[in-house]
N, C-alpha and C positions, 0 to 999 in steps of 0.2 A: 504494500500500500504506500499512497505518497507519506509525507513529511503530515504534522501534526501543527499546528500553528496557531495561536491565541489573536487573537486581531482585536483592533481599534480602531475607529475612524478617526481620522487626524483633523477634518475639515467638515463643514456642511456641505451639502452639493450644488454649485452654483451653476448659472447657465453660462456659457462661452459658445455664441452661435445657439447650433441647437443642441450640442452635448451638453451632458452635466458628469460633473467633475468629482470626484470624492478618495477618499484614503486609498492608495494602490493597496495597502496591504488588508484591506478589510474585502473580502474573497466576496466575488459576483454572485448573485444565486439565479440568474436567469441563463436560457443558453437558446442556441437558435437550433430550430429543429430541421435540417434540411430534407427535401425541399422546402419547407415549405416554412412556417413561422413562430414567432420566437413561443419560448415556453418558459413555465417556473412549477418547478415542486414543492410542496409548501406541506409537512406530516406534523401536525401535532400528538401529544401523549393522549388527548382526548379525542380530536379530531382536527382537521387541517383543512387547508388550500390547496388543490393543483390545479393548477393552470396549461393546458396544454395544446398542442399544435392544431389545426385546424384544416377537414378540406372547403374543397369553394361550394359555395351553396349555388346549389342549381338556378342559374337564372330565369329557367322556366316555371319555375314555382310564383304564383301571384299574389304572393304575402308579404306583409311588412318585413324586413328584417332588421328594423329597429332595436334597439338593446336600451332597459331600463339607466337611468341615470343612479350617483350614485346621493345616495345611500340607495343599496338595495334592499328591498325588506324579502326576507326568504323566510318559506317555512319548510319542516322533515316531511318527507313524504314516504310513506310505505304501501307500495304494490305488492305484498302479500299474501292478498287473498283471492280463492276463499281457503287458500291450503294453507294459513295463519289460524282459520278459527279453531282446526282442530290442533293441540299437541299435548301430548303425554296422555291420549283414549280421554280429552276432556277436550266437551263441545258445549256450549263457546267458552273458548281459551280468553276470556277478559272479563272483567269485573267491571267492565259498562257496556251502555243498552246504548250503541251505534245507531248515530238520527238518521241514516239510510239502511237501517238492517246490515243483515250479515251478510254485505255485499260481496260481487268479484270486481279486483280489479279492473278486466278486462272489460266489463260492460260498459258499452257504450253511453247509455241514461248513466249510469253515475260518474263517469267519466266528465257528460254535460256538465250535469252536479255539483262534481268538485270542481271545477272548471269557473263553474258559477259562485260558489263562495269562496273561491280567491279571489274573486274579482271582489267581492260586497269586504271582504278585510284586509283589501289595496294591498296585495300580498303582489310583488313584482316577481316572485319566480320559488321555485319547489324545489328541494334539493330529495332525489328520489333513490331510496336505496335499493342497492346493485352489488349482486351474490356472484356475476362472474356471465359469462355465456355460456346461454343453454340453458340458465335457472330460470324458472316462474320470471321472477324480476326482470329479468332482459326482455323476454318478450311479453312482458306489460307494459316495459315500458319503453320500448318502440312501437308499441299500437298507442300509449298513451299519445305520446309526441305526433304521431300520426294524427291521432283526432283531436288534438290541439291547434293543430295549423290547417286543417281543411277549413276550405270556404265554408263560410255560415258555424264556425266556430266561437263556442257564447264567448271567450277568451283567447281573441288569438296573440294577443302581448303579454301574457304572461310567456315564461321563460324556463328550461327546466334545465337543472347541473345531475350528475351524478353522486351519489354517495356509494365512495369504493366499499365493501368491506370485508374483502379477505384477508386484512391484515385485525381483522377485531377478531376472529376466530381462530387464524394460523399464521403461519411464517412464508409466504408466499415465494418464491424462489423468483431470482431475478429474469429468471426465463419466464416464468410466467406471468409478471409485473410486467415486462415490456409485450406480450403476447395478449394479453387484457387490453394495454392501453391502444395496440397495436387495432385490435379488434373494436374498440370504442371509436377508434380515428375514424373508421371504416362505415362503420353501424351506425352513431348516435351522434356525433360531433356535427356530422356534417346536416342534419336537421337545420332549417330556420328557425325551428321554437327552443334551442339548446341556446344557454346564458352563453354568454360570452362576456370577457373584460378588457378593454380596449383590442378588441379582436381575439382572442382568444377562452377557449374553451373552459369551463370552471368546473372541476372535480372536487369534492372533499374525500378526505380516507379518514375511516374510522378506525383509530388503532386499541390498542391495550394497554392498562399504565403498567405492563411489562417489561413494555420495545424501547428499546433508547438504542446504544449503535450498531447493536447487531442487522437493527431492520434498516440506518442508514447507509448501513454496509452492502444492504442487500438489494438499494433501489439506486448505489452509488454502481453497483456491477450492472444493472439493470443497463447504464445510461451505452454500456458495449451493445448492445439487444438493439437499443432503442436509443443512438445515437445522442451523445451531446448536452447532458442532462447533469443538472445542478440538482443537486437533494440537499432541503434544510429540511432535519430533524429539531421541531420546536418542545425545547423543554424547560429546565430551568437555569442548564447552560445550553444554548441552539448551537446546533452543529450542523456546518457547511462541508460539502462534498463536491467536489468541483470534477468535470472531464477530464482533467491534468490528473487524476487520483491523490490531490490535496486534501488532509480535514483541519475543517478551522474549528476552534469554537467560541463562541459569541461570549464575551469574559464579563458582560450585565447578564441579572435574571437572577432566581432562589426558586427553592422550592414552589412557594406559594404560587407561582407560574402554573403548576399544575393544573391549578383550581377549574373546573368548568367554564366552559365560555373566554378564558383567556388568548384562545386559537382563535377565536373568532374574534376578535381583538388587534392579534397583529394580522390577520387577513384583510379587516377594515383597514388596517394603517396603510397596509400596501395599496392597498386598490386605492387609500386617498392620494397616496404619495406619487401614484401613477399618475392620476389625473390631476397634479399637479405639476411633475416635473415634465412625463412627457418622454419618464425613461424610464423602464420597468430594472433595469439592474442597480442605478442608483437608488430609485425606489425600494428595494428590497432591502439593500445594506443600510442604510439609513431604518426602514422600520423596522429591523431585528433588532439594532443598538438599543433604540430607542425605548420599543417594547420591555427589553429588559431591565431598563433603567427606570423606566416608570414604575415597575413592578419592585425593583432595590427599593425606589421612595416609598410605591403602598408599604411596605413591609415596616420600614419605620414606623408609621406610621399605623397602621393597623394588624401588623404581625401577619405571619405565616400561614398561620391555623385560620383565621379568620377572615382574611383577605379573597375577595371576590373581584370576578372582571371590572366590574363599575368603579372598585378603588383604582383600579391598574388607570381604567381612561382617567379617574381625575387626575392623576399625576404628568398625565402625557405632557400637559401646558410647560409645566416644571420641570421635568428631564431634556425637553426641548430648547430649554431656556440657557440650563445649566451648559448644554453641548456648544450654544452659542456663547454664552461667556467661556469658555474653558476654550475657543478657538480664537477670539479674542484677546484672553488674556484677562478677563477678568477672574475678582476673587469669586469663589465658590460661596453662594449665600445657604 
Protein backbone atom coordinates (compact mmCIF):
# COMPACT_ATOMS: atom_id res chain seq x y z
CA UNK A 1 0.00 0.00 0.00
CA UNK A 2 1.11 3.70 -0.53
CA UNK A 3 2.67 5.92 2.33
CA UNK A 4 0.39 6.99 5.36
CA UNK A 5 0.07 10.76 5.70
CA UNK A 6 -1.80 13.12 8.36
CA UNK A 7 -2.72 16.33 6.35
CA UNK A 8 -3.67 19.93 6.94
CA UNK A 9 -4.89 22.47 4.92
CA UNK A 10 -2.43 25.37 4.87
CA UNK A 11 -4.91 27.87 3.06
CA UNK A 12 -8.79 28.49 2.37
CA UNK A 13 -9.52 27.91 -1.29
CA UNK A 14 -9.52 30.99 -3.31
CA UNK A 15 -10.45 31.58 -6.85
CA UNK A 16 -7.56 32.37 -9.55
CA UNK A 17 -9.60 32.22 -12.91
CA UNK A 18 -11.78 29.53 -12.48
CA UNK A 19 -9.57 27.18 -10.34
CA UNK A 20 -9.52 27.09 -6.79
CA UNK A 21 -6.49 26.60 -4.90
CA UNK A 22 -6.00 24.80 -1.50
CA UNK A 23 -3.02 22.93 0.68
CA UNK A 24 -1.01 20.49 -1.82
CA UNK A 25 -0.74 18.25 0.97
CA UNK A 26 -4.22 17.90 2.06
CA UNK A 27 -5.01 14.68 -0.54
CA UNK A 28 -8.16 15.38 -3.38
CA UNK A 29 -11.20 13.17 -2.70
CA UNK A 30 -12.70 13.46 -6.15
CA UNK A 31 -11.24 11.70 -9.23
CA UNK A 32 -12.57 11.60 -12.92
CA UNK A 33 -14.06 8.66 -14.08
CA UNK A 34 -13.01 8.02 -17.63
CA UNK A 35 -14.83 8.37 -20.16
CA UNK A 36 -16.81 9.80 -18.83
CA UNK A 37 -17.26 12.32 -15.51
CA UNK A 38 -15.85 13.28 -12.44
CA UNK A 39 -16.93 11.27 -9.20
CA UNK A 40 -16.59 11.27 -5.24
CA UNK A 41 -16.84 8.57 -2.60
CA UNK A 42 -18.08 9.61 0.37
CA UNK A 43 -18.71 6.16 3.37
CA UNK A 44 -19.65 7.00 6.50
CA UNK A 45 -19.68 4.73 9.84
CA UNK A 46 -23.50 5.31 9.67
CA UNK A 47 -24.19 6.17 6.38
CA UNK A 48 -22.51 8.26 3.57
CA UNK A 49 -22.31 10.03 0.18
CA UNK A 50 -21.24 8.77 -3.25
CA UNK A 51 -21.25 10.42 -5.89
CA UNK A 52 -20.64 8.83 -9.02
CA UNK A 53 -20.14 8.87 -12.81
CA UNK A 54 -22.96 9.25 -15.19
CA UNK A 55 -24.31 8.05 -18.62
CA UNK A 56 -26.00 10.69 -21.12
CA UNK A 57 -29.66 10.80 -20.73
CA UNK A 58 -31.40 9.96 -23.78
CA UNK A 59 -32.56 12.94 -25.45
CA UNK A 60 -35.41 11.36 -26.79
CA UNK A 61 -37.11 11.19 -23.44
CA UNK A 62 -39.61 14.31 -23.05
CA UNK A 63 -39.16 15.12 -19.47
CA UNK A 64 -37.66 17.76 -17.48
CA UNK A 65 -34.34 16.90 -16.54
CA UNK A 66 -34.12 19.41 -14.11
CA UNK A 67 -32.37 18.67 -10.72
CA UNK A 68 -33.66 20.17 -7.36
CA UNK A 69 -31.70 23.11 -5.90
CA UNK A 70 -29.83 22.90 -2.85
CA UNK A 71 -30.86 22.23 0.09
CA UNK A 72 -32.30 19.05 -0.87
CA UNK A 73 -34.95 17.78 1.33
CA UNK A 74 -34.73 13.65 0.83
CA UNK A 75 -36.44 11.15 2.60
CA UNK A 76 -35.42 6.69 3.09
CA UNK A 77 -37.35 4.81 0.99
CA UNK A 78 -37.84 1.18 1.07
CA UNK A 79 -39.04 -1.03 -1.81
CA UNK A 80 -39.45 -4.19 0.14
CA UNK A 81 -42.46 -5.36 -0.40
CA UNK A 82 -44.67 -7.25 -0.17
CA UNK A 83 -41.77 -9.91 0.64
CA UNK A 84 -40.83 -7.31 3.82
CA UNK A 85 -44.31 -8.01 5.49
CA UNK A 86 -43.41 -11.58 6.20
CA UNK A 87 -40.19 -12.50 8.31
CA UNK A 88 -39.37 -14.93 10.94
CA UNK A 89 -43.25 -17.05 9.80
CA UNK A 90 -44.67 -13.46 11.38
CA UNK A 91 -47.29 -11.71 9.17
CA UNK A 92 -47.37 -8.51 9.33
CA UNK A 93 -43.70 -8.08 10.24
CA UNK A 94 -44.54 -4.20 11.81
CA UNK A 95 -46.16 -2.92 14.71
CA UNK A 96 -48.11 -0.31 12.53
CA UNK A 97 -51.26 -0.26 10.59
CA UNK A 98 -49.65 1.00 6.94
CA UNK A 99 -52.32 4.08 5.47
CA UNK A 100 -52.03 2.19 2.15
CA UNK A 101 -52.25 -1.42 3.48
CA UNK A 102 -49.82 -4.06 3.02
CA UNK A 103 -49.00 -3.00 -0.19
CA UNK A 104 -46.29 -4.02 -3.06
CA UNK A 105 -43.84 -2.15 -4.01
CA UNK A 106 -44.24 -2.61 -7.60
CA UNK A 107 -47.98 -1.54 -7.97
CA UNK A 108 -48.50 0.99 -9.82
CA UNK A 109 -51.65 2.93 -7.79
CA UNK A 110 -49.31 3.07 -4.81
CA UNK A 111 -46.46 3.97 -6.75
CA UNK A 112 -49.08 7.13 -7.89
CA UNK A 113 -49.52 7.23 -4.06
CA UNK A 114 -46.27 7.79 -2.84
CA UNK A 115 -45.52 9.80 -5.65
CA UNK A 116 -48.35 11.97 -4.51
CA UNK A 117 -47.23 12.40 -0.87
CA UNK A 118 -43.95 13.57 -1.79
CA UNK A 119 -45.13 15.89 -3.43
CA UNK A 120 -47.94 17.29 -0.49
CA UNK A 121 -44.34 17.06 2.00
CA UNK A 122 -42.17 19.09 -0.78
CA UNK A 123 -40.00 16.06 -0.40
CA UNK A 124 -37.33 16.87 -3.59
CA UNK A 125 -36.13 13.24 -3.87
CA UNK A 126 -36.05 9.59 -2.12
CA UNK A 127 -33.07 7.81 -1.38
CA UNK A 128 -34.24 4.02 -2.19
CA UNK A 129 -32.78 1.10 -0.62
CA UNK A 130 -30.80 -1.22 -2.93
CA UNK A 131 -29.63 -5.09 -1.87
CA UNK A 132 -27.55 -5.49 -5.16
CA UNK A 133 -28.83 -6.84 -8.73
CA UNK A 134 -31.25 -9.24 -9.18
CA UNK A 135 -32.83 -8.45 -5.55
CA UNK A 136 -36.71 -7.54 -5.15
CA UNK A 137 -35.20 -3.90 -4.61
CA UNK A 138 -33.48 -3.49 -8.02
CA UNK A 139 -36.34 -4.36 -9.98
CA UNK A 140 -38.71 -2.12 -7.87
CA UNK A 141 -36.88 0.16 -8.22
CA UNK A 142 -36.22 0.51 -11.94
CA UNK A 143 -40.01 0.12 -12.43
CA UNK A 144 -40.39 2.78 -9.61
CA UNK A 145 -38.08 5.31 -11.77
CA UNK A 146 -39.99 4.20 -14.68
CA UNK A 147 -43.28 5.25 -13.50
CA UNK A 148 -41.99 8.37 -12.01
CA UNK A 149 -40.90 9.82 -15.22
CA UNK A 150 -43.70 8.74 -17.62
CA UNK A 151 -45.95 11.22 -19.11
CA UNK A 152 -48.91 12.11 -16.98
CA UNK A 153 -46.71 11.32 -13.87
CA UNK A 154 -48.41 12.91 -10.56
CA UNK A 155 -44.59 13.79 -9.73
CA UNK A 156 -42.25 13.95 -12.33
CA UNK A 157 -39.47 16.26 -10.34
CA UNK A 158 -39.15 14.41 -7.77
CA UNK A 159 -35.65 12.78 -7.89
CA UNK A 160 -34.49 9.22 -6.77
CA UNK A 161 -30.59 8.26 -5.26
CA UNK A 162 -29.72 4.83 -4.28
CA UNK A 163 -29.02 3.57 -0.80
CA UNK A 164 -26.16 0.83 -1.36
CA UNK A 165 -26.30 -1.63 1.23
CA UNK A 166 -24.19 -4.47 1.02
CA UNK A 167 -21.72 -3.06 3.11
CA UNK A 168 -24.42 -2.84 6.24
CA UNK A 169 -24.64 -6.78 6.02
CA UNK A 170 -21.12 -7.93 4.64
CA UNK A 171 -17.76 -7.13 3.60
CA UNK A 172 -18.22 -6.62 -0.10
CA UNK A 173 -15.09 -7.59 -2.11
CA UNK A 174 -13.71 -4.87 -4.25
CA UNK A 175 -14.79 -6.95 -7.27
CA UNK A 176 -17.94 -6.77 -6.60
CA UNK A 177 -18.18 -3.00 -5.21
CA UNK A 178 -16.93 -1.97 -8.68
CA UNK A 179 -19.34 -4.75 -10.53
CA UNK A 180 -22.52 -3.14 -8.40
CA UNK A 181 -21.46 0.30 -9.27
CA UNK A 182 -20.56 -0.85 -12.80
CA UNK A 183 -24.15 -2.20 -13.04
CA UNK A 184 -25.99 0.92 -11.53
CA UNK A 185 -23.91 3.01 -14.38
CA UNK A 186 -25.62 0.91 -16.71
CA UNK A 187 -29.38 0.35 -15.19
CA UNK A 188 -30.20 3.26 -12.96
CA UNK A 189 -27.93 6.31 -13.21
CA UNK A 190 -28.66 6.88 -16.50
CA UNK A 191 -32.63 7.42 -15.70
CA UNK A 192 -33.89 11.27 -15.93
CA UNK A 193 -35.61 10.92 -12.49
CA UNK A 194 -32.19 9.69 -10.79
CA UNK A 195 -30.67 12.82 -8.34
CA UNK A 196 -27.90 14.12 -9.53
CA UNK A 197 -25.38 16.98 -7.81
CA UNK A 198 -23.92 19.24 -10.16
CA UNK A 199 -24.09 16.42 -12.69
CA UNK A 200 -23.44 13.66 -11.03
CA UNK A 201 -25.16 10.67 -9.72
CA UNK A 202 -25.85 10.49 -5.75
CA UNK A 203 -25.55 7.04 -3.99
CA UNK A 204 -25.47 6.79 -0.01
CA UNK A 205 -23.85 3.29 1.44
CA UNK A 206 -25.14 2.20 4.49
CA UNK A 207 -22.38 0.75 6.44
CA UNK A 208 -21.68 -0.86 10.02
CA UNK A 209 -20.06 0.81 13.03
CA UNK A 210 -17.68 -2.03 12.55
CA UNK A 211 -15.97 -0.91 9.14
CA UNK A 212 -13.29 1.62 9.47
CA UNK A 213 -10.05 0.63 7.14
CA UNK A 214 -10.49 -2.50 6.38
CA UNK A 215 -13.62 -1.40 4.03
CA UNK A 216 -11.56 1.76 2.87
CA UNK A 217 -9.01 -0.61 1.82
CA UNK A 218 -11.59 -2.53 0.00
CA UNK A 219 -13.24 0.37 -2.01
CA UNK A 220 -9.41 1.83 -2.39
CA UNK A 221 -8.61 -1.80 -4.50
CA UNK A 222 -12.11 -1.36 -5.82
CA UNK A 223 -10.97 2.08 -7.70
CA UNK A 224 -8.30 -0.95 -10.02
CA UNK A 225 -12.09 -2.52 -11.09
CA UNK A 226 -13.56 0.78 -11.60
CA UNK A 227 -10.82 3.12 -12.42
CA UNK A 228 -9.69 6.34 -10.77
CA UNK A 229 -11.50 6.40 -7.55
CA UNK A 230 -10.84 8.57 -4.33
CA UNK A 231 -12.57 6.74 -1.03
CA UNK A 232 -13.05 8.96 2.15
CA UNK A 233 -13.97 6.68 4.96
CA UNK A 234 -15.95 9.30 7.28
CA UNK A 235 -15.29 8.62 10.91
CA UNK A 236 -13.90 10.40 13.66
CA UNK A 237 -10.54 10.48 12.08
CA UNK A 238 -11.72 10.55 7.89
CA UNK A 239 -9.52 8.67 5.89
CA UNK A 240 -8.59 9.52 2.25
CA UNK A 241 -7.41 6.93 -0.23
CA UNK A 242 -6.27 8.30 -3.32
CA UNK A 243 -5.47 6.39 -7.03
CA UNK A 244 -1.78 6.83 -6.22
CA UNK A 245 -2.46 4.09 -3.30
CA UNK A 246 -1.96 7.11 -0.71
CA UNK A 247 -3.97 7.03 2.87
CA UNK A 248 -4.33 10.32 4.47
CA UNK A 249 -6.17 10.81 7.51
CA UNK A 250 -8.17 13.86 8.35
CA UNK A 251 -6.19 15.00 11.94
CA UNK A 252 -9.99 17.03 13.17
CA UNK A 253 -12.83 14.93 14.38
CA UNK A 254 -13.60 12.58 17.82
CA UNK A 255 -15.44 10.13 18.56
CA UNK A 256 -18.63 11.93 18.85
CA UNK A 257 -18.42 12.19 14.92
CA UNK A 258 -20.19 8.83 15.05
CA UNK A 259 -23.29 10.02 16.28
CA UNK A 260 -26.37 9.78 13.65
CA UNK A 261 -26.94 12.15 11.07
CA UNK A 262 -23.24 13.48 11.26
CA UNK A 263 -22.71 11.89 7.54
CA UNK A 264 -25.35 13.68 6.49
CA UNK A 265 -23.64 16.69 7.61
CA UNK A 266 -20.57 16.64 5.83
CA UNK A 267 -22.59 15.42 2.67
CA UNK A 268 -24.51 18.88 3.05
CA UNK A 269 -21.15 20.74 3.56
CA UNK A 270 -19.89 19.22 0.39
CA UNK A 271 -22.63 19.69 -1.82
CA UNK A 272 -22.64 23.59 -0.35
CA UNK A 273 -19.10 23.96 -0.88
CA UNK A 274 -19.67 22.76 -4.50
CA UNK A 275 -22.07 25.06 -5.26
CA UNK A 276 -20.00 27.46 -4.03
CA UNK A 277 -16.75 27.14 -5.29
CA UNK A 278 -17.49 25.44 -8.60
CA UNK A 279 -14.82 22.79 -7.78
CA UNK A 280 -15.98 19.51 -6.35
CA UNK A 281 -12.12 18.59 -5.18
CA UNK A 282 -11.52 21.70 -3.39
CA UNK A 283 -14.96 21.38 -2.12
CA UNK A 284 -14.24 18.13 -0.51
CA UNK A 285 -10.99 18.86 1.21
CA UNK A 286 -12.19 21.99 2.68
CA UNK A 287 -15.58 20.18 4.18
CA UNK A 288 -13.78 17.12 5.72
CA UNK A 289 -11.35 19.68 7.64
CA UNK A 290 -13.98 21.59 8.43
CA UNK A 291 -16.58 18.99 9.55
CA UNK A 292 -14.18 17.68 11.98
CA UNK A 293 -13.26 20.61 13.50
CA UNK A 294 -16.61 21.77 14.00
CA UNK A 295 -17.25 18.41 15.67
CA UNK A 296 -13.58 19.09 18.02
CA UNK A 297 -15.61 22.47 19.09
CA UNK A 298 -19.21 20.42 19.65
CA UNK A 299 -17.26 18.38 21.99
CA UNK A 300 -16.12 21.14 24.06
CA UNK A 301 -18.60 22.16 24.38
CA UNK A 302 -21.34 19.56 24.64
CA UNK A 303 -19.11 16.39 25.09
CA UNK A 304 -18.90 13.02 23.31
CA UNK A 305 -21.66 11.06 24.63
CA UNK A 306 -24.07 13.73 24.06
CA UNK A 307 -23.39 15.57 21.05
CA UNK A 308 -25.77 15.33 18.03
CA UNK A 309 -25.56 16.46 14.32
CA UNK A 310 -27.25 19.96 15.17
CA UNK A 311 -24.30 20.60 17.74
CA UNK A 312 -21.79 19.76 14.95
CA UNK A 313 -23.76 22.41 12.28
CA UNK A 314 -23.70 25.20 15.09
CA UNK A 315 -20.14 25.09 15.27
CA UNK A 316 -19.50 25.03 11.44
CA UNK A 317 -19.63 29.24 11.64
CA UNK A 318 -16.64 28.93 14.30
CA UNK A 319 -14.35 26.23 12.82
CA UNK A 320 -14.66 28.26 9.63
CA UNK A 321 -13.69 31.34 11.38
CA UNK A 322 -10.89 29.82 13.21
CA UNK A 323 -9.37 28.24 9.72
CA UNK A 324 -9.41 31.98 8.42
CA UNK A 325 -7.67 33.42 11.37
CA UNK A 326 -5.17 30.63 11.63
CA UNK A 327 -4.26 31.50 7.68
CA UNK A 328 -4.09 34.94 8.57
CA UNK A 329 -2.21 34.85 11.32
CA UNK A 330 -4.46 35.64 13.72
CA UNK A 331 -4.61 34.63 17.50
CA UNK A 332 -6.90 31.64 18.10
CA UNK A 333 -10.18 33.19 20.15
Amino acid sequence: MGRLTWCYPRTLPTREGERIQLARNYPPVTHVLRPRQSSIFLIGLIGGLVLLAITLIPASIPLSASQPGLPIRAGFFYPWFPNAWTQSNIYPYTNFSPALGYYSSSDDAIIDQQLRLAAQAHLDAFVSSWWGPGHHTDSALQHILERSERPGSPNPDLRWAVYYEAESYSDPSAAQIAADLQYLETNVFSHPSFLRVNGLPVVFVFTSATDGTNMAARWAQAKALYPSVYVVLKGHRTIIATPEGHVYINPTGNAGLATGGTGDVLAGMIAAWLGQLLDAEAACRLAVFLHGAAGDLAEGTDGQVTMIATDVVAQLGKALGRLMGAQNGDAES
